[in-house]
N, C-alpha and C positions, 0 to 999 in steps of 0.2 A: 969813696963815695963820689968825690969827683970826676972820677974816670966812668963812673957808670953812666953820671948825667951827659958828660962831654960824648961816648956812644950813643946813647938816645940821643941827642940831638943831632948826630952824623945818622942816625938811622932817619930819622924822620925830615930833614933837608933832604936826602938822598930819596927817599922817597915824592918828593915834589917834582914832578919830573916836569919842564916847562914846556914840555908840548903834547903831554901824552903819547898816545900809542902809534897816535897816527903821524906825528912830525918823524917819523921813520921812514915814510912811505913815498916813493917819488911823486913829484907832479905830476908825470902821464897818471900813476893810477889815481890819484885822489882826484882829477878831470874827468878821467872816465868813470871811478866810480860815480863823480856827483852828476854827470849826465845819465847815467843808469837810471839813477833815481829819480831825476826827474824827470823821464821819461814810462817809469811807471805809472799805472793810475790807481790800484788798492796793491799796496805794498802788504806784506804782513806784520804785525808789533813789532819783531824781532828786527826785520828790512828798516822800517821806516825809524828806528832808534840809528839803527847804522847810516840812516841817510842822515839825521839830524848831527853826525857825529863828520859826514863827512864836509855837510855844509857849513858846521862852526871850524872846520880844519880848514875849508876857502877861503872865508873869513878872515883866520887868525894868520893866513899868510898872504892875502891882500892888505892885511893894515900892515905889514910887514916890506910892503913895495912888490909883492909878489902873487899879483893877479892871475891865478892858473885857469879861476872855474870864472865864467863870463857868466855873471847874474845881473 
């Protein structure tokens, strides 16, 4: 029973990924995508979730010392 719970808990740490999908992604694209985005003016639901994802990804690598997207 121990070995089961010691797996679930390698499962579900392993799953916390600490940057998501996008901390994969170089700086040029998360810059360029987050100027896309603000450079649109009616994005679609679909777009404008993707923009919100790429401006918490500036964010989280500006508080990081790693100012890509100039807001």
């Amino acid at each position: 029973m121990r070995a089961f719970w010691f797996l679930v808990s390698i499962g579900l740490l392993s799953a916390c990924d600490s940057g998501g999908k996008f901390a994969s992604y170089d700086d040029r694209k998360i810059r360029a995508e987050h100027q896309r985005c603000i450079s649109e003016s009616n994005p679609s639901r679909t777009r404008a979730i993707a923009c919100d994802n790429y401006e918490r990804e500036c964010l989280r690598r500006k508080e990081m010392g790693n100012n890509i997207c100039v807001m």
